[in-house]
N, C-alpha and C positions, 0 to 999 in steps of 0.2 A: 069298729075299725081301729088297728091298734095305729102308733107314732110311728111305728115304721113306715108302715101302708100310706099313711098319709104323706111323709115323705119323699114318695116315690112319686106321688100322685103331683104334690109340688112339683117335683124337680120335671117331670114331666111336661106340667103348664109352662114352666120353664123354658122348656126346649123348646115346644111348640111356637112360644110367644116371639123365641129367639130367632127361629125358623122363617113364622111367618115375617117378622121385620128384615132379615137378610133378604126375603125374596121379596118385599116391596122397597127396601133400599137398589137392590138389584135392576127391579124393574125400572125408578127412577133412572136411575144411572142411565139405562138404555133408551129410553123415552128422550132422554135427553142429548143423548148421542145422535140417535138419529137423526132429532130436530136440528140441531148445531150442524152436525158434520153430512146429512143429507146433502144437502145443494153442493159442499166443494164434491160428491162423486157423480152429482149430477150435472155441475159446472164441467167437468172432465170425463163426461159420457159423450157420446155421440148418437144418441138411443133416443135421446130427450128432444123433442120438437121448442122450437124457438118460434119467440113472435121476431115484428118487425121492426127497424130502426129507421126514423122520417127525420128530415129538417124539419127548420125553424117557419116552414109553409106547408107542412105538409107529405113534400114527396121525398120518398122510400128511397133509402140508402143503402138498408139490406132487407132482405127476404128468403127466407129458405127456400122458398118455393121456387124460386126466379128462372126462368131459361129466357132463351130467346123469343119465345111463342108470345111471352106478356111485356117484354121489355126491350128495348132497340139494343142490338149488341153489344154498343157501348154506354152503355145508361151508368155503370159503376168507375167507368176507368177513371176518373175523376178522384173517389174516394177508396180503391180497393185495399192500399197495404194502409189507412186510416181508420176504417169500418170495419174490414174484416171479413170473411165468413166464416161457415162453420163448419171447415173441413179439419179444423187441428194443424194446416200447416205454417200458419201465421200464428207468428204472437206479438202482445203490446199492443194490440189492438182494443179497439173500442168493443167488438163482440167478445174476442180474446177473452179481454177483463171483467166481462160483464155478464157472461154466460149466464148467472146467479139471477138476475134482474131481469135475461131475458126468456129464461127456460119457464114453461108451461110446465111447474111442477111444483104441488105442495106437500109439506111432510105428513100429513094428514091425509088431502084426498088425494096423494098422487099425482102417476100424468095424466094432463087434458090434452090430450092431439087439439081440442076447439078451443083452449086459452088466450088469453088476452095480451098477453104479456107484450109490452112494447116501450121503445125506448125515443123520448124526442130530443133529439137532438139543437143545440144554435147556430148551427151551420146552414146556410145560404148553396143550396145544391146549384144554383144558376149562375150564382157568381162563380163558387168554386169552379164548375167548369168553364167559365170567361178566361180563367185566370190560368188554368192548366190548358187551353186551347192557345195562351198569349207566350207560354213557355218554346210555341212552333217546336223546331228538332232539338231543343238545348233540356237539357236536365238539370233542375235543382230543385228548392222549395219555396214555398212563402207563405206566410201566414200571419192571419193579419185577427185582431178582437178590439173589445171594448174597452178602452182603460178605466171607464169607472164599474162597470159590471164586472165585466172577466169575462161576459161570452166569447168564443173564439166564432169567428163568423166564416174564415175562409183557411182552409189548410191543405195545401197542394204538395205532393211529392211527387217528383219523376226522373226514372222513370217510375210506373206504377203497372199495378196487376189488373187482369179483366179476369173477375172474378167467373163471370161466366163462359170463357173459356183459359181454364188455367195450362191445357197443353203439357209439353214438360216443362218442370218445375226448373230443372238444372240449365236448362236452353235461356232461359230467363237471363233480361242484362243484369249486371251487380244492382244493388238496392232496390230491387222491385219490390220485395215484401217489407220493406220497413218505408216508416212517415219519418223521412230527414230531420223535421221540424225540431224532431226531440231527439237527438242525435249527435253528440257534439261533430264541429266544423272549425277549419282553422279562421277566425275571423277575421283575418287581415286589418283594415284601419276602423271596423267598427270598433274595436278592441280601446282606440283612442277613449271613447266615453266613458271604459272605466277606468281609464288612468288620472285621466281631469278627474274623477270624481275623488279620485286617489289623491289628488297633488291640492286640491281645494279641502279636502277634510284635514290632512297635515298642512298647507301654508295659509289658507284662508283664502279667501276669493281675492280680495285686495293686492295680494303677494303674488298670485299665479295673473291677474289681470295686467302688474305691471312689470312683467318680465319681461326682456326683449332677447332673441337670439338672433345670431344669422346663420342664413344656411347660400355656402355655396354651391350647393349640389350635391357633397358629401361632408359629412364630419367625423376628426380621429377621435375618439372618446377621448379618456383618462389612463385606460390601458394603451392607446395606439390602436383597438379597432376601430373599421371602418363602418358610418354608417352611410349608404346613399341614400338620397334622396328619389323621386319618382323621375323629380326634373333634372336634369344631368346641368343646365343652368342655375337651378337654386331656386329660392324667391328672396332672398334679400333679406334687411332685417323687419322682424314680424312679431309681432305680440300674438295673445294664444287668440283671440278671434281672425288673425287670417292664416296662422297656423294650423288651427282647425279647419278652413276652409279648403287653404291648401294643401291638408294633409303632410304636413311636413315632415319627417323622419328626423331628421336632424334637430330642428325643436323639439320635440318630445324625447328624444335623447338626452338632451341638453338640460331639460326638466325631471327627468328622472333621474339623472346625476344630481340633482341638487333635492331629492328628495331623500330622508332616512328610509332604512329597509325594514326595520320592523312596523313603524307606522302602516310601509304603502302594505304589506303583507297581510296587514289586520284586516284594511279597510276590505280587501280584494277577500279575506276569509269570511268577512262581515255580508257582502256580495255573493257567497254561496259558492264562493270556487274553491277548488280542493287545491290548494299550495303546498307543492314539494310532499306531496303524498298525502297530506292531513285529510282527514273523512271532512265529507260537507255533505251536511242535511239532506235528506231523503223529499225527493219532490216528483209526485203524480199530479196526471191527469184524468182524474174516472178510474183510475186502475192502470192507464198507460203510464209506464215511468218514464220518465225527462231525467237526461243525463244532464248534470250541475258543469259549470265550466271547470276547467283543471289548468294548471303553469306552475312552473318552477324558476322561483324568485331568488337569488342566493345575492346578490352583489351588486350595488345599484351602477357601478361603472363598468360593470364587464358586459359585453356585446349580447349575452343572450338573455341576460333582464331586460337589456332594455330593448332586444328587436321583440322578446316576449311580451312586455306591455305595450307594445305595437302591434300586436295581434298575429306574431308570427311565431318564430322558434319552436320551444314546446305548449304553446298556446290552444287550449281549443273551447268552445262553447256552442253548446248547441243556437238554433238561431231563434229558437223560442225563448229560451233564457235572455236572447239580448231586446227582444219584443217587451220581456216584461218589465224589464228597468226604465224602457220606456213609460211606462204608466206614473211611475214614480217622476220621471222627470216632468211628466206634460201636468201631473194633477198638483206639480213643487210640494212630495210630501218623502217623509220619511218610510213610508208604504209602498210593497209593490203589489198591485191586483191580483190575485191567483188565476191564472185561466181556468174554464170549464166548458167542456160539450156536451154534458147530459141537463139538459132543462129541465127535461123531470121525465119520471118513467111512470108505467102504469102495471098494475100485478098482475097475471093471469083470472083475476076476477073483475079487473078491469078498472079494479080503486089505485087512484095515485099512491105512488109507492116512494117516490123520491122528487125532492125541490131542492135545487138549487139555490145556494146563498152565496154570497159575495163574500169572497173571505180575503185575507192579507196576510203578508208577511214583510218583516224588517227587509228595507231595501239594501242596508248598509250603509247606506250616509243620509245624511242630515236633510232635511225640507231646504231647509236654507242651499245649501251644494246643489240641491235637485233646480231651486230658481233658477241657479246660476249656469248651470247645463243648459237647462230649458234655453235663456237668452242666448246661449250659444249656437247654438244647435238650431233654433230661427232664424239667429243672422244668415248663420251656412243655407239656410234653406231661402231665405230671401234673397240672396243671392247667387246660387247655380238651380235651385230645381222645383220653385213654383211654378213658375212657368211651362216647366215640359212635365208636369206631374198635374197640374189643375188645380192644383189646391193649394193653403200657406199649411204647408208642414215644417216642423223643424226633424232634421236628418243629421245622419252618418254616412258614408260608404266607406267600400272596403276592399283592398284587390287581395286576396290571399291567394300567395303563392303556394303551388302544391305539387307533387309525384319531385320533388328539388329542383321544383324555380320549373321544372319542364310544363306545368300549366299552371293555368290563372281561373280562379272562381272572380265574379265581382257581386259584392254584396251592399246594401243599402237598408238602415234602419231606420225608423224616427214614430215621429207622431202628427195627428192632422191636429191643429192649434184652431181647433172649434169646439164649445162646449154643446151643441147640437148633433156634434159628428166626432164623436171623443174615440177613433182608433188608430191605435199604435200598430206596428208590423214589421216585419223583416224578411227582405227579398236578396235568395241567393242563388245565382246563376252560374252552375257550372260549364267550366273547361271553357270563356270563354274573350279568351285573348283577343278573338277577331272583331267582338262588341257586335254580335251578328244581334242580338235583343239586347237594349238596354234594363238595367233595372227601374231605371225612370219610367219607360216605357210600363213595365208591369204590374208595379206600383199606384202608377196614374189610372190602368186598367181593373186592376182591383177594387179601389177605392171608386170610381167609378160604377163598379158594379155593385160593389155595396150599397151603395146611395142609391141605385135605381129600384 
């Protein structure tokens, strides 16, 4: 065999060797596509059988299977625009996000129609419907978890969807298919808790504890606008604990005029809220995203910073968001709990697939601010709403005016000031000027239900 021949024979192994690595590179590449990118087209199939989604005792939140034959009518109306189903027309949902975790599909052996796949949830199916049964004809939400865990135990929107009969979709009232909870809301005076948190991290507790204003009812700023009061008599002169009590407009005006505007702006950026368009951090639950609070701060004496850090103007935060700063205030730490509703899941082979950890994130202000809320926010509660709530919690409320002053939400946050019964919540009641449901009322019925 001459050097040619052999050359060719070379070049040849060559090819071959080149051949066969492109087509096991090749193969790789695809093996590996499949595996990654299988579940998002099986997450966004409708083809793929799902397991079930259970509370924290057991009983079934969702089911594919579900009609009326195995389940009383209204078995879901409680949890439908929360849970979900698996029609594709909801999304931010708990199946929504989860499809991946719930589908009966492996990239290996495929679909199992007999899979196991299911998801437990911390949610309390009996309270929850206590709690939307307590809402009678009024629509809003509430939601209520653990402050040192993060379970979320109770999450109520209404109006809400009956999954098993969805009817027309477009006949449906506004917000059926979405969970409020994560949603921003204009807050009205819960909004107060983070301006104190605001006015305590710039003046120190010392400095904000011995201010006194008075309100006669109304107060002209520093430009000549006007602020009113709720009380059209005033309350007189008042330091921040019965300012806080009595929700006073006029003092906290007074207090934010005498606050710098880049401090209060940090603190409120530090807090997670989007200020005058700035991004703020990306925050889910399970895959459902929770819209961050947003306001626009420019001028600490003109009329709409400071009706904004009153919780009005261009003010909005969802009611989850103001549930979680709670945690931080009741546990006096620089941390707020993360909420979570999936407890843990299990694979379609039936092995747990996901656990739940307790995680955190920076509250925005200091352990030390958080004490000093905390004391506040007890007094207010020891004196208007242990009593018609049942329990010592420390709270907020909030009237947020909405459609221009033409209706009223009334909202209420806080925490129960028990290390055995550690939860926080936030109840918000829309359109309801007449006071036909208190939030006290709802509150006291939740927690209530919790506990049993």
């Amino acid at each position: 065999m001459n050097k040619k021949d052999m050359k060719c024979i070379k070049r040849g192994e060559f090819l071959t060797k080149l051949l066969i690595t492109v087509f096991l590179a090749g193969m790789c590449v695809l093996v590996f596509k499949i595996v990654t990118e299988a579940s998002f087209y099986m997450k966004h199939s409708t083809h793929v059988s799902l397991g079930c989604v259970y509370d924290r005792n057991g009983d079934v939140l969702f089911d594919p299977k579900a009609d009326t034959d195995t389940y009383s009518y209204d078995h879901f109306i409680d949890v439908g625009n929360l849970i979900g189903d698996d029609s594709g027309m909801m999304t931010n949902t708990l199946v929504s996000e989860n499809r991946t975790e719930l589908s009966n599909y492996d990239p290996i052996f495929g679909v199992m129609e007999n899979g196991q796949s299911t998801i437990y949830t911390t949610l309390d199916h009996e309270a929850n419907r206590t709690v939307y049964n307590a809402f009678g004809s009024r629509d809003g939400t509430a939601i209520a978890y653990n402050y040192k865990t993060g379970e979320i135990l109770v999450c109520v929107s209404k109006p809400n969807i009956n999954i098993l009969d969805f009817g027309d979709v477009d006949s449906l009232p506004s917000g059926s298919l979405i969970c409020k909870a994560f949603y921003r809301t204009v807050p009205g005076s819960t909004q107060k808790v983070s301006t104190l948190a605001a006015a305590i991290e710039q003046m120190g507790f010392d400095s904000v504890s011995n201010k006194s204003f008075s309100c006669g009812g109304a107060y002209y700023n520093n430009y000549g606008n006007r602020i009113d009061c709720h009380s059209s008599y005033g309350h007189g002169t008042q330091d921040i604990f019965k300012a806080f009590q009595n929700s006073c407009n006029p003092f906290f005006a007074q207090l934010v005029q005498e606050m710098q505007l880049d401090p209060l702006i940090d603190t409120y950026k530090n807090m997670g809220y989007s200020v005058n368009g700035s991004k703020s951090p990306k925050l889910e639950i399970d895959g459902i995203s929770v819209f961050r609070g947003s306001t626009e701060l420019d001028d600490v004496n003109n009329f709409d910073t400071q009706w904004g850090c009153m919780g009005q103007s261009r003010t909005e935060v969802s009611p989850c968001q103001l549930m979680m700063w709670q945690s931080a205030v009741a546990n006096r730490s620089n941390s707020v709990t993360l909420p979570y509703l999936i407890s843990y899941s299990k694979n379609m082979f039936g092995n747990e697939s996901h656990k739940a950890k307790t995680k955190y994130e920076d509250a925005g202000f200091s352990s030390e601010t958080a004490a000093y809320i905390r004391e506040i926010m007890l007094e207010n509660g020891r004196v208007k709403y242990n009593n018609a709530v049942g329990y010592n919690i420390g709270a907020k409320s909030g009237t947020a005016q909405i459609k221009d002053g033409a209706s009223e939400n009334n909202l209420l946050v806080g925490f129960v000031d028990d290390e055995s019964f550690p939860i926080a919540f936030c109840v918000v009641i829309e359109d309801n000027a007449g006071g036909y449901v208190s939030t006290e009322y709802i509150t006291g019925t939740m927690l209530s239900a919790i506990a049993n």
